[in-house]
Each structure stands twice: as C-alpha cells, then as structure tokens.
LOVEX-527137 format. One line per 5 residues: number of its first residue (from 1); for each residue x, y, z of N, C-alpha, C. Coordinates in steps of 0.1 Angstrom, whole numbers. Example, Ala and Ser with C-alpha at 12.3 -4.5 7.8 and 13.67 -1.06 7.14 Angstrom:
# residues 2
1> 132 -57 78 123 -45 78 132 -33 78; 128 -22 71 137 -11 71 129 0 79 $
//
This chain:
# residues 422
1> 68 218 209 70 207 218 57 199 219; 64 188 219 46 180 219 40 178 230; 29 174 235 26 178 249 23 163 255; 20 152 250 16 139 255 25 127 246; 26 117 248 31 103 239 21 107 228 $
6> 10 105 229 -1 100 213 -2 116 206; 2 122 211 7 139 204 20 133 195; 32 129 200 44 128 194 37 118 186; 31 105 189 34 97 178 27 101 170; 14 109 171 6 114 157 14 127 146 $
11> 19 129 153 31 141 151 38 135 139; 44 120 145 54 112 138 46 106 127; 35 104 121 28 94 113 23 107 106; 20 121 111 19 131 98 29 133 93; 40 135 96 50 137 89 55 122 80 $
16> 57 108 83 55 100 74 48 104 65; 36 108 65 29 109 54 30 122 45; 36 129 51 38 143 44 51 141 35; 62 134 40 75 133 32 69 126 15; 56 115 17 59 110 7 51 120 -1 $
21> 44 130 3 33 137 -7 34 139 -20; 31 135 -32 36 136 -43 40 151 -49; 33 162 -40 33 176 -42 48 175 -45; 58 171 -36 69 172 -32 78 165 -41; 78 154 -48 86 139 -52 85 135 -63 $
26> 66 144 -69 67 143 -83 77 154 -92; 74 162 -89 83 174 -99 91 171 -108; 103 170 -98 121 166 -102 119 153 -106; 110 144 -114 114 136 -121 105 136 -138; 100 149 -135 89 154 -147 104 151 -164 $
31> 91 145 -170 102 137 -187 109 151 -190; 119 148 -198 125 161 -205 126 154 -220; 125 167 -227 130 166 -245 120 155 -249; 108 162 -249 94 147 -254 91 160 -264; 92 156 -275 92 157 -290 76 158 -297 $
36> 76 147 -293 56 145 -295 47 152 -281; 42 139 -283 27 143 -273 31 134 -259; 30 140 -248 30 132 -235 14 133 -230; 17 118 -228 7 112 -223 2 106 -210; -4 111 -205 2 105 -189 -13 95 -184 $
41> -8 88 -181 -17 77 -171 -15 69 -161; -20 60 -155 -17 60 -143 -25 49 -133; -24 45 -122 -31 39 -113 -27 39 -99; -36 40 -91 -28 36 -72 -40 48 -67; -38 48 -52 -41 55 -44 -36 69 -45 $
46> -25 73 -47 -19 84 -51 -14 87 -61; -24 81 -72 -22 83 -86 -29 101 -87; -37 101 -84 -46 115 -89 -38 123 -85; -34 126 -72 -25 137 -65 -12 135 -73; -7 126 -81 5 127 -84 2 132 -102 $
51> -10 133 -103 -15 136 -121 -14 151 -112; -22 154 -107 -26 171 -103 -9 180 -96; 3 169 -94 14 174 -95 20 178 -107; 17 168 -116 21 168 -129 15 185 -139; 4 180 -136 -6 196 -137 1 214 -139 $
56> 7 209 -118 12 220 -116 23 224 -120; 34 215 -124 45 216 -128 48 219 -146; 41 211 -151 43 209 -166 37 218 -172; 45 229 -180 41 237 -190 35 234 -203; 40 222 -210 34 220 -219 21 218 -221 $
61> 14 212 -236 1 204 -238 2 190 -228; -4 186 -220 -6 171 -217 -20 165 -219; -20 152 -217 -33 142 -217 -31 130 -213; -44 127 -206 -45 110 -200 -52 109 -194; -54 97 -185 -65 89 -177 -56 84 -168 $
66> -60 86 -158 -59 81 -142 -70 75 -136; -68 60 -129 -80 60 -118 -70 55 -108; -76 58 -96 -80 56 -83 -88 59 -74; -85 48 -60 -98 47 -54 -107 58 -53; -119 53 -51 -130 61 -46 -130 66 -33 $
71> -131 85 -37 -127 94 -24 -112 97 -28; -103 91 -35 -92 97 -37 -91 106 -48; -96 113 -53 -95 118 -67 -89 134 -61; -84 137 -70 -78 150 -69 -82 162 -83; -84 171 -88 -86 177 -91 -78 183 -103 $
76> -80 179 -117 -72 184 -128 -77 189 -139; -74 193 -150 -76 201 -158 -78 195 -170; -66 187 -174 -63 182 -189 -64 167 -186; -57 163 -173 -59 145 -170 -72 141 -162; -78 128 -171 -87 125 -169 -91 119 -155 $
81> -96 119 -140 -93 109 -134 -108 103 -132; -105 91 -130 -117 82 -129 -114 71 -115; -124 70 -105 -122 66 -94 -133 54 -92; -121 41 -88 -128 28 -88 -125 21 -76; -133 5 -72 -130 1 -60 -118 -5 -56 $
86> -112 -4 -45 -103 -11 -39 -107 -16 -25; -102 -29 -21 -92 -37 -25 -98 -46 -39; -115 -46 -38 -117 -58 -50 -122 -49 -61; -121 -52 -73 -121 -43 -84 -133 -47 -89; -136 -38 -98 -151 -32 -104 -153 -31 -115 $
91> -166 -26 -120 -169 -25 -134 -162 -11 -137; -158 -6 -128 -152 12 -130 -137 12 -136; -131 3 -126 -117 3 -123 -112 -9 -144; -124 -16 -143 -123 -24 -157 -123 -14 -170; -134 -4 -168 -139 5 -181 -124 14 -179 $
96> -119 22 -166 -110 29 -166 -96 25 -173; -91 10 -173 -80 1 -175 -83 0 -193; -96 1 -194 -96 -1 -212 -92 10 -211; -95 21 -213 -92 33 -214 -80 41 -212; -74 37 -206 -59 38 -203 -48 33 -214 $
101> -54 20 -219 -50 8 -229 -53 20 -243; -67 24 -241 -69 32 -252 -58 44 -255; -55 50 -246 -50 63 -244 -34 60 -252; -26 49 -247 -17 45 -252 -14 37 -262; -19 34 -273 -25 30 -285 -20 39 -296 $
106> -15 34 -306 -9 39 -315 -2 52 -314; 5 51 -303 16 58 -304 27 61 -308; 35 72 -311 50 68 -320 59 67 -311; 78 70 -318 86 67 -313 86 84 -305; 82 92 -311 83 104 -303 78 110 -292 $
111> 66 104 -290 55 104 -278 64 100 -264; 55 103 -256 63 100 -242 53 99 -233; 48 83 -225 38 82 -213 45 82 -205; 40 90 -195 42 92 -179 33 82 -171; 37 74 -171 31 65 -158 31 66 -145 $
116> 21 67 -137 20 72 -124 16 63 -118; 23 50 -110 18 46 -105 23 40 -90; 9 37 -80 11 35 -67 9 23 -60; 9 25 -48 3 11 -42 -15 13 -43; -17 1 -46 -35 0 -46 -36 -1 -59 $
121> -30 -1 -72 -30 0 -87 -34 -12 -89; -28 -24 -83 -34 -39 -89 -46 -40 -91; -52 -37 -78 -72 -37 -79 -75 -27 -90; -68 -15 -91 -76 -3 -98 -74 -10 -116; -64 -19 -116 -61 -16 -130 -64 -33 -132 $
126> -75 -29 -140 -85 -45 -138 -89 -46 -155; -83 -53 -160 -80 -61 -176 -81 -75 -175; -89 -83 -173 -88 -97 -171 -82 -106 -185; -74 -110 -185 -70 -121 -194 -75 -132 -196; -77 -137 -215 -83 -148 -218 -97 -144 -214 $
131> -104 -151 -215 -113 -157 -212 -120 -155 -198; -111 -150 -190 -118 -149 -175 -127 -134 -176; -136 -136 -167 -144 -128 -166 -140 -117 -154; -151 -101 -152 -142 -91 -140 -148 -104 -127; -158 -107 -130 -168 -115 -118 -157 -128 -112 $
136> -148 -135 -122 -141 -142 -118 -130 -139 -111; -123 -132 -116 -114 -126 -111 -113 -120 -101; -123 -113 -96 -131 -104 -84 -127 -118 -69; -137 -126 -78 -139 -141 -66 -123 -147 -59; -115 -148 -76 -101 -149 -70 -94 -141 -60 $
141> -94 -127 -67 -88 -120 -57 -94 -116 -43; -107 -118 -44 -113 -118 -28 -102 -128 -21; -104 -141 -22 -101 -150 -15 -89 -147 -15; -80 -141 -27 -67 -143 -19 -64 -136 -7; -74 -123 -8 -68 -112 6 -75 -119 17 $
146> -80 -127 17 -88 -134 32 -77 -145 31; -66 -149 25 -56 -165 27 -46 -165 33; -41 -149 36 -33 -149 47 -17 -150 33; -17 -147 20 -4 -145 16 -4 -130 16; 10 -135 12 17 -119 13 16 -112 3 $
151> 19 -95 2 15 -89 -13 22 -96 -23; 36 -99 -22 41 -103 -33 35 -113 -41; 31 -130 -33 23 -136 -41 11 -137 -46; 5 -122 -39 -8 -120 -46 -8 -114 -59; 6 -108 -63 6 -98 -76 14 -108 -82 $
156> 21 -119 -78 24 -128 -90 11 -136 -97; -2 -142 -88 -12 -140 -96 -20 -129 -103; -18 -122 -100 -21 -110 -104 -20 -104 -117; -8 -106 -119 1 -103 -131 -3 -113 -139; -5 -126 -142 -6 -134 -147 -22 -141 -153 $
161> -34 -130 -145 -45 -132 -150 -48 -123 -155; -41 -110 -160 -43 -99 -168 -36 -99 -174; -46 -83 -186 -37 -78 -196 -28 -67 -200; -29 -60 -182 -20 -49 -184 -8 -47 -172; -12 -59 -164 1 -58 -152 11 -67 -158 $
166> 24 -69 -152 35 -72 -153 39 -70 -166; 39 -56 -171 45 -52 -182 35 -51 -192; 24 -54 -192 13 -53 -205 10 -40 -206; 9 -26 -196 8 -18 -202 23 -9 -206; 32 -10 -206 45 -6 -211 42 -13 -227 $
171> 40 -27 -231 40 -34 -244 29 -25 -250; 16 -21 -244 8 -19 -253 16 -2 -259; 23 5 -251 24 18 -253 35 18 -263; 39 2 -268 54 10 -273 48 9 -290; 54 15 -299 73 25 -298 76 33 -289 $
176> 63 38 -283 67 53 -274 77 55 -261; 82 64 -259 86 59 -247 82 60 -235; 86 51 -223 78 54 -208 86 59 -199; 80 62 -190 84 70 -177 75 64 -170; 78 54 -158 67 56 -148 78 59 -134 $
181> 64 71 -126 67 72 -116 65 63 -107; 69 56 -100 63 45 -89 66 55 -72; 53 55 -63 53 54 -46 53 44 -44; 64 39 -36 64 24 -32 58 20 -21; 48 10 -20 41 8 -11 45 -8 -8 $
186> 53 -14 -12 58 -25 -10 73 -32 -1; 73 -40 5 86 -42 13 95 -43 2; 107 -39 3 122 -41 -11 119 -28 -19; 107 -21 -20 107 -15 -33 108 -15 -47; 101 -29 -50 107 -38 -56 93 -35 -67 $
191> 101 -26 -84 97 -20 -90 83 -30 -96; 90 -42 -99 80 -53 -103 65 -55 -94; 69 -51 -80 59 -55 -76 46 -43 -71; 52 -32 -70 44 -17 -73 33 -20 -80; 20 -19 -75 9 -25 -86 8 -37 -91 $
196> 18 -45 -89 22 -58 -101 25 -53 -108; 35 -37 -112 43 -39 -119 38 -38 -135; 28 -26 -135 23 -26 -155 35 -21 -160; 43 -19 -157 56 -12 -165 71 -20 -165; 69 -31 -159 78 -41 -155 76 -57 -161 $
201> 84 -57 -171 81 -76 -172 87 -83 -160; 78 -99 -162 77 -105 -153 85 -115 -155; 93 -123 -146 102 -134 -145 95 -148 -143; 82 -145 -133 74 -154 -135 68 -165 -143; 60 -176 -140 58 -183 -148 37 -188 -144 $
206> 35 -186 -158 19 -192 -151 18 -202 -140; 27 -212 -142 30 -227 -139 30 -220 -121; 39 -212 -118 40 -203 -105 27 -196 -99; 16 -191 -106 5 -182 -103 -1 -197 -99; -5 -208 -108 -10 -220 -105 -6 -223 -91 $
211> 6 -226 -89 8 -232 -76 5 -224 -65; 8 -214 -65 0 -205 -49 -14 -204 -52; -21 -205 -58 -37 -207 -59 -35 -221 -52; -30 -227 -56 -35 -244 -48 -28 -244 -39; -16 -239 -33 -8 -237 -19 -21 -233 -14 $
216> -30 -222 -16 -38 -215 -6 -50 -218 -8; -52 -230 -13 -66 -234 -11 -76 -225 -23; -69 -220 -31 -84 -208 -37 -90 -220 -46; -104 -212 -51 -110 -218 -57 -111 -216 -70; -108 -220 -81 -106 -210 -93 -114 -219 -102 $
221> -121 -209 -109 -126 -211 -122 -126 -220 -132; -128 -221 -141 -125 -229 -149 -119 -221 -161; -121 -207 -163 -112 -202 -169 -99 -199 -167; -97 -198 -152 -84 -189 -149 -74 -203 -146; -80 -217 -144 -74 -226 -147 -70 -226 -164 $
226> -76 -226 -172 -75 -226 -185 -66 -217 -190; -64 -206 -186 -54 -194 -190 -45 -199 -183; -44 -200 -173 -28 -204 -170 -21 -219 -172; -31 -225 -179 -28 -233 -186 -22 -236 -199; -28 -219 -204 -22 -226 -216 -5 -216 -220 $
231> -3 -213 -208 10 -207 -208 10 -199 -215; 6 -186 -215 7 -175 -224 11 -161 -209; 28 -158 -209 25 -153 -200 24 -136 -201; 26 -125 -192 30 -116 -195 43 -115 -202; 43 -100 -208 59 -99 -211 70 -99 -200 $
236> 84 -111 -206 91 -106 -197 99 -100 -197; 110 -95 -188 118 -82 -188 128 -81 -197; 129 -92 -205 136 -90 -217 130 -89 -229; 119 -86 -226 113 -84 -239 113 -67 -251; 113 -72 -260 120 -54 -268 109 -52 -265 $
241> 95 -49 -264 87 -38 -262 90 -31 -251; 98 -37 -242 98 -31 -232 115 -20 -232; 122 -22 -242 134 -14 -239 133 0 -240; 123 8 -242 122 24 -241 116 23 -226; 113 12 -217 104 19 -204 117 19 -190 $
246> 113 33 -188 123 36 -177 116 35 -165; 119 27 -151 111 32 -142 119 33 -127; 115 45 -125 122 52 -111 113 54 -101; 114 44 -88 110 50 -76 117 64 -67; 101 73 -65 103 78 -63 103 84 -43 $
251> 96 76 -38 88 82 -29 87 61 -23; 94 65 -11 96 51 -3 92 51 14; 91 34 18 88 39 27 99 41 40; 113 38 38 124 39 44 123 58 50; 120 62 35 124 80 34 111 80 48 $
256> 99 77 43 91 85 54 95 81 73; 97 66 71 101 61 85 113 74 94; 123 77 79 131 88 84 130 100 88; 116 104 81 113 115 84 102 117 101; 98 105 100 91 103 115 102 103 126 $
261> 115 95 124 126 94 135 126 112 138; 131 115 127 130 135 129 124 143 141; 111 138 141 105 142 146 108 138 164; 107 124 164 111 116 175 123 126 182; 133 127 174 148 133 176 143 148 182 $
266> 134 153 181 135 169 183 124 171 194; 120 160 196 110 158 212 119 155 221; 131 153 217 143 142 232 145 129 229; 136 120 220 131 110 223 141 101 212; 148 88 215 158 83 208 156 70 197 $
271> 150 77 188 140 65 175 151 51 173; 148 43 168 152 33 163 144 29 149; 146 26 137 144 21 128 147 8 126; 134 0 136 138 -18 130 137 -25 116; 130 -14 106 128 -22 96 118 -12 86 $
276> 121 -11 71 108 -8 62 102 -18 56; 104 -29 57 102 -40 48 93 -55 58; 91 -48 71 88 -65 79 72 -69 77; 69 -81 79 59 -87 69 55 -98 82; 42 -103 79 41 -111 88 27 -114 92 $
281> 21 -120 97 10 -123 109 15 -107 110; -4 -100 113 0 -88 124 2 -93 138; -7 -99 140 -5 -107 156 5 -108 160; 14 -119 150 27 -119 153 37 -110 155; 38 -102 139 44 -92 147 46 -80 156 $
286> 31 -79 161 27 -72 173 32 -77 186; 36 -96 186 44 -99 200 55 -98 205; 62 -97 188 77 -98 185 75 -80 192; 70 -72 184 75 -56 195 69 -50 206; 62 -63 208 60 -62 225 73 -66 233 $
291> 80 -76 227 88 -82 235 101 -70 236; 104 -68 222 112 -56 222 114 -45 228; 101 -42 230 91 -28 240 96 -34 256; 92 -43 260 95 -45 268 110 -52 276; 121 -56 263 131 -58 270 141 -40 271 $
296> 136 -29 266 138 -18 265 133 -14 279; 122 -12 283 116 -14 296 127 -18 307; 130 -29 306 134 -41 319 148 -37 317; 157 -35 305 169 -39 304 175 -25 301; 170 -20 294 176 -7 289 182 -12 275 $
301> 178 -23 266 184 -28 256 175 -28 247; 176 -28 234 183 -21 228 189 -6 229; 181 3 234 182 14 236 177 20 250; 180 30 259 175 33 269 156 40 267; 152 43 275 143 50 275 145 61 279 $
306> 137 71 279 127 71 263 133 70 249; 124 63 242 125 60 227 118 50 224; 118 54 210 108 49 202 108 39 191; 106 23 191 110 18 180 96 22 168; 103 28 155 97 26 143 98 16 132 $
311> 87 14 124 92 0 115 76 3 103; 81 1 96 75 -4 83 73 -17 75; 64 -14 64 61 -33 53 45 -34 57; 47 -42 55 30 -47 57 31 -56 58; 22 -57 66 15 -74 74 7 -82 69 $
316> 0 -88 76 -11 -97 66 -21 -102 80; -30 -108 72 -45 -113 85 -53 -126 80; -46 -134 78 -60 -144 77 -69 -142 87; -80 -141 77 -95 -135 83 -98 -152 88; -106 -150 99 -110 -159 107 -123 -159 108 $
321> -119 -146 114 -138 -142 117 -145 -132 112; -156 -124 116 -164 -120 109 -164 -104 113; -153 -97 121 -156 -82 125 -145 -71 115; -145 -59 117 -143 -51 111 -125 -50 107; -125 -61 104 -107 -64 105 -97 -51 96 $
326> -85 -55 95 -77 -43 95 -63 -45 99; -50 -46 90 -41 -52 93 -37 -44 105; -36 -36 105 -28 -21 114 -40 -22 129; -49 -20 127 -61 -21 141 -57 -36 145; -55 -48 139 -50 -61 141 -37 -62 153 $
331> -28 -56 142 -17 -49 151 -18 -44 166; -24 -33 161 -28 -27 178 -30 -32 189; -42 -38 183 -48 -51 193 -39 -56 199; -36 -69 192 -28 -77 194 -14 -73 205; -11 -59 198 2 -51 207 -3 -55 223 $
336> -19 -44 222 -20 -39 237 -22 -53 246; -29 -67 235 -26 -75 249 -13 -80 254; -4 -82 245 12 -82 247 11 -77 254; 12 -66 254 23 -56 270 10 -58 278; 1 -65 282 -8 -68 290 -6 -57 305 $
341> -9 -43 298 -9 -31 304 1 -31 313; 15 -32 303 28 -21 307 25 -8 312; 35 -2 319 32 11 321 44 15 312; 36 30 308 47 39 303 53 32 285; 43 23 281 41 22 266 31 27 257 $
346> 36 38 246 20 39 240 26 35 223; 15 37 214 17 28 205 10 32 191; 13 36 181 7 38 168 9 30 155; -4 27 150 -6 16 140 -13 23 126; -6 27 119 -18 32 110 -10 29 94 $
351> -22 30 81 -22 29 71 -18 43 64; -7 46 58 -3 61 53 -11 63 38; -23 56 37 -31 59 30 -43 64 34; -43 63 44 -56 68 49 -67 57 55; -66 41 51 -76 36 50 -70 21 50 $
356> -70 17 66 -68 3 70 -83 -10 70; -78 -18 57 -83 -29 58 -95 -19 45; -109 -20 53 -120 -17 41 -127 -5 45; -119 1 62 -128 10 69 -125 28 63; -126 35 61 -117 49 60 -113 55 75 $
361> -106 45 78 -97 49 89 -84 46 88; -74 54 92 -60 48 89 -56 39 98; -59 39 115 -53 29 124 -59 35 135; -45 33 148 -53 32 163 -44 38 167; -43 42 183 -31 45 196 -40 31 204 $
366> -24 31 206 -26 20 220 -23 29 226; -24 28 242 -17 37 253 -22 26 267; -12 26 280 -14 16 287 -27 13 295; -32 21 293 -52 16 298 -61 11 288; -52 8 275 -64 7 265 -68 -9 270 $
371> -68 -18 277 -71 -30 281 -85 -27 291; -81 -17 304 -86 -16 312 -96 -11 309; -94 3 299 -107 10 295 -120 0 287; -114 -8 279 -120 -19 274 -126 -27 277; -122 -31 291 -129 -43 299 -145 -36 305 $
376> -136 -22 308 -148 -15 318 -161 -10 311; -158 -13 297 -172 -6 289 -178 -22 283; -170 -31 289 -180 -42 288 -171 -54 276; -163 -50 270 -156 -52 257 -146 -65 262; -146 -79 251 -134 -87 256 -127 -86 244 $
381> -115 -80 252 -104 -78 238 -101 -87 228; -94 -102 238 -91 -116 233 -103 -119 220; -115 -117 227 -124 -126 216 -126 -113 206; -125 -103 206 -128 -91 196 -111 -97 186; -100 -98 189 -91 -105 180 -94 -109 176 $
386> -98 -124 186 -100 -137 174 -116 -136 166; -123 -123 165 -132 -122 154 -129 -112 143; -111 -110 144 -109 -99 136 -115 -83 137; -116 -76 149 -128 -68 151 -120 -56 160; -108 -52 151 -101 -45 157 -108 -32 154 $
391> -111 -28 142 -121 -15 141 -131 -9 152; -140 -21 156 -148 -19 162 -141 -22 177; -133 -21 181 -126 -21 193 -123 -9 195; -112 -4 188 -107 10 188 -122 21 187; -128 17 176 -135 28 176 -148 34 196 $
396> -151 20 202 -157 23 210 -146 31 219; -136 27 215 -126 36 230 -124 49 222; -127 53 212 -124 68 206 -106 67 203; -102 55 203 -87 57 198 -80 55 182; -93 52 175 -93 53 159 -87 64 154 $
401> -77 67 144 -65 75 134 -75 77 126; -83 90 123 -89 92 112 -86 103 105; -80 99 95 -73 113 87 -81 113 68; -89 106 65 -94 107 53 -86 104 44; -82 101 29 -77 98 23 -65 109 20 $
406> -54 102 20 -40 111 23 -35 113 5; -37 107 -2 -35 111 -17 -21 102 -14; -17 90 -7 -2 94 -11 -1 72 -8; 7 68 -5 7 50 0 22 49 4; 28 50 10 41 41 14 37 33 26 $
411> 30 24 25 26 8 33 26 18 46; 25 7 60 20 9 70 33 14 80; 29 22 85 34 29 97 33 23 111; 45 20 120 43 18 134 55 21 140; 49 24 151 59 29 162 54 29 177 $
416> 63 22 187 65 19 200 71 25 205; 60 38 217 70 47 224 73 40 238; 86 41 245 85 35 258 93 47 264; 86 50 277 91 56 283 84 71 286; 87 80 294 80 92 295 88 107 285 $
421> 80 117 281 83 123 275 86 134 279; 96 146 277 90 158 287 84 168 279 $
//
C-alpha cells in the first residue's frame, strides 16, 4: 500500500518505465531461420539495453554497432556499443553512424540485420547529406529544438538532410534482410517517425523539409539550402531496396500508461487515460489539466475523486529564456500555477528516459504547497516560467525525479492525482 499521493504517483511512473524495459519486449521478436550472419545495429536511448537483450537471448554467432546517448550504454559481449550526444549530435554519434553504414555493407540475401531502434536515434544517427557539414547540421538542428515544432516536423527535416534516416539505412543493408525493433517514443507510433525512421521510406518531399525551415524562421546554410534543392530525396516506401525490411513496434507508450493505471487501480484510486499521443505548448497543456483537475474537484466530472488523470506524447517549449528548461519541469510549473494551490492535487511530470530537456533528471511532483514553499524561499514562480527555469525551480524545493538513465524511451509521462488516498 502506498503511503502518500507522491508515493503512488512515483509508484505509477516506475512501473511505466518498467513495462517498456527492453529486458522484457525484446526477446519474443528475436529473427528466426537467418541462414547467414546476423548483424545487429542500432540507435536511441534504449538502443544498448535492447543490444544486451539481444545478447541474452540469442544463441547464435552475432555482431554490430550500436550508439547511444552518453551514460546510456549497457554492457555486451559481441555488439559494439558506442555512446554519443543527444539532443545535438557530435563527432561520436557521426564516426558511430559511418560505422553502422559500414557494418551493413555488402551484405547478401542470406544475412539478416536487427535493427534496434529508439527514441533519441535521430541525434545519435548523424550522416549528413551532400555537401552539408556535422557543424551545419548541428546549427540547424539546434534551432529547430528552441522553434517550438513538434517531433514530427523536426524528423521530416531530419530525414531529408541525411544519409541514413528515412530509410537510408534499410537501402544501404539490402539484399539482406531487416528486422528492426522500434520503442516508440512518438505520439501514433508512427514507425516512420521512430528516429526518423532509418528503416522506413519517406513520403516526403525536400520541397516539404524547405518549407518548415522557413515556416520557423531557421537559418540555414548555404548547403542544406542546396541539397534540398536539388531534390534528391531519401528512399521512398516504395522503393525495392526496401522490400525485405520488416518493422515491428514493440514497446509503446499506450502499454506503459496501462501499466501505471494498474497501479492507480490497486491503491483504490480510479485512473483515467486522456491520451498517449497529446502534443502541445507544455504550458498549455498544463492549463488544459488543470482545468480538468479541477472540474473533477468542483463537479465530480469526469470521474469522482479520488483519481487520477494519466496521459502521454510530448510536448514542446519554445525557449524564451535563458534557465534550465525542460518540457516535463515546464509542465509542472506551469500545472502548479494553474491550480494556484488547490487542495488535495498532487502531480507527476517526468521523461521515461531518464532525462528531461538537457538535465539528467527525468521530471518533478507538484503537490499543493509547491507555490507556497516557493514564494517562502524567496523564488517567483511566474518569472522562473517565463525564463524557462523549471529545473532550477524544482530542484531548490527538492521535488526533482531523479532516476538516472532508464535504458528504455516511451515519451513523457504525467499524471494528476485529485483527491485523498487511504
């Protein structure tokens, strides 16, 4: 039995994260009847943990290269892993991505690559196309995570300035055949957009990458203008290099949200599931389930109290200002001044990777004094928002989620408890 609100809901965000553990999810989809050599490679945040599954399960010879982030690495035998930066990519995550390209290189029809890939792969798997340089590309993709779009149209640029997303590393691997495992860390689950999708051709059009760079103001090069100029795009999904690649999600974030209700259910407490897929302003949607929080409060609607709304996806933050920003800590924020200290609401925001925004922390608890305690140590909430400086908010009140790198990504976790527990 749990003993407090921020007990249950930490309760509920371990177990999110434990359903997706690749320990668990990789196994039962390990290749069968591979004739040649399997080759396994890979990219994401829970790329390594999902190679070191592979490890434990697979009898045969294997080999390959994996990177992800630095601090995520897991521990294997025969697969190589190599750990680079995220969210902006490096000289690591560049040399790792040739090497991966290498690995899958003249292979036959009998071979078989295991693709392992997660959320956080886009940064890790860093091949720049044409002409553009890692330095350029770096500058682009900075700016797009400060513009306030969403994942999806960051990986349709994405795909479209490299040489191994939206299907370039499936093309480079074939005759052979593929297998990738995808953890979905995206709203839909939407295979294309897992990493950007190296195992997925793209429907896209340069002409399309062009126009959200100028929708959002980026500043681009004079190469990466050039390359998408001259219309050369990734493979698309009808393309024959791609008809041996199979790709199965395995590990979502619906499953884990489920597995947190679980939890909810066996405290007394009556979960709701608004959503795995919602996107948005954090701010915003931090008022939208304030308001929710609170017509549950006043009305007893949607559900009586106690209970808990949960919800999933990822948000977004145009950076404003200059503090320790963090979609999920953004969240928080923003929640506790909404319920502008409700009673009897507490509140969890965290990253099921371990590591919101750039900090190695996964998120926060709200709970209804986090305003009061705030003011009295000197702290103005409002303006710590509008400087983006939700890290360094949470952290003075000791209400920071720090769980270290979880090996695993199905996007962000939250949940709004109302009401008292017994």
């Amino acid at each position: 039995m749990t003993s407090s609100p921020s007990a249950l809901l930490t309760a509920m965000f371990e177990a999110a994260v434990a359903a997706a553990d690749p320990m668990l999810c990789v196994p039962a989809h390990l290749p069968k009847d591979v004739k040649g050599r399997l080759v396994v490679v890979g990219a994401g945040k829970a790329s390594a943990r999902m190679a070191q599954a592979v490890e434990a399960h697979w009898t045969g010879p294997l080999e390959g290269v994996v990177v992800t982030r630095y601090g995520h690495a897991a521990p294997c035998e025969h697969i190589r892993i190599i750990e680079a930066a995220h969210p902006v990519p490096d000289a690591a995550g560049e040399a790792a991505t040739l090497a991966i390209l290498d690995a899958v290189s003249g292979l036959t029809e009998g071979d078989v690559v295991l693709a392992l890939i997660s959320g956080g792969g886009s940064a890790l798997l860093t091949a720049p196309a044409g002409e553009i340089t890692l330095e350029e590309k770096r500058a682009v993709n900075t700016a797009l995570l400060k513009s306030g779009a969403h994942i999806g149209e960051m990986n349709i640029v994405r795909k479209h300035l490299s040489r191994v997303k939206g299907g370039g590393l499936a093309a480079a691997a074939y005759p052979a055949r593929v297998l990738a495992l995808m953890i979905s860390d995206v709203p839909g689950d939407d295979p294309g957009t897992i990493a950007s999708g190296p195992t997925v051709g793209t429907a896209t059009t340069p002409a399309d990458a062009l126009a959200l760079l100028t929708r959002y103001g980026i500043d681009m090069p004079a190469s990466v203008r050039a390359h998408l100029a001259a219309d050369t795009p990734p493979p698309a999904p009808d393309d024959p290099r791609l008809a041996r690649t199979e790709n199965r999600v395995i590990a979502a974030p619906q499953l884990s949200l489920e597995a947190a209700a679980q939890v909810a259910r066996e405290a007394g407490v009556m979960p709701l599931i608004l959503g795995d897929a919602i996107e948005g302003e954090s701010r915003e949607v931090a008022r939208v389930m304030a308001g929710i929080a609170a017509q549950v409060r006043r009305h007893g609607q949607p559900l009586s109290a106690p209970c808990v709304l949960i919800s999933g996806g990822e948000t977004t933050v145009t950076v404003r200002g200059k503090g320790r920003g963090g979609r999920n800590v953004e969240f928080a924020l923003a929640l506790a001044l909404a319920l502008e200290e409700a009673q009897g609401i507490h509140a969890i925001a965290c990253d099921t990777d371990g590591v919101d925004g750039a900090e190695e922390t996964a998120g926060a608890i709200v709970t209804p004094d986090t305003l009061p305690r705030a003011i009295a140590t000197g702290m103005n909430p409002r303006a710590m928002l509008d400087d983006n400086d939700g890290h360094s908010f949470f952290e003075a009140l000791n209400d920071r989620i720090v769980t270290g790198p979880t090996l695993t990504n199905v996007n962000d976790f939250r949940a709004v408890l109302i009401g008292a527990i017994n």
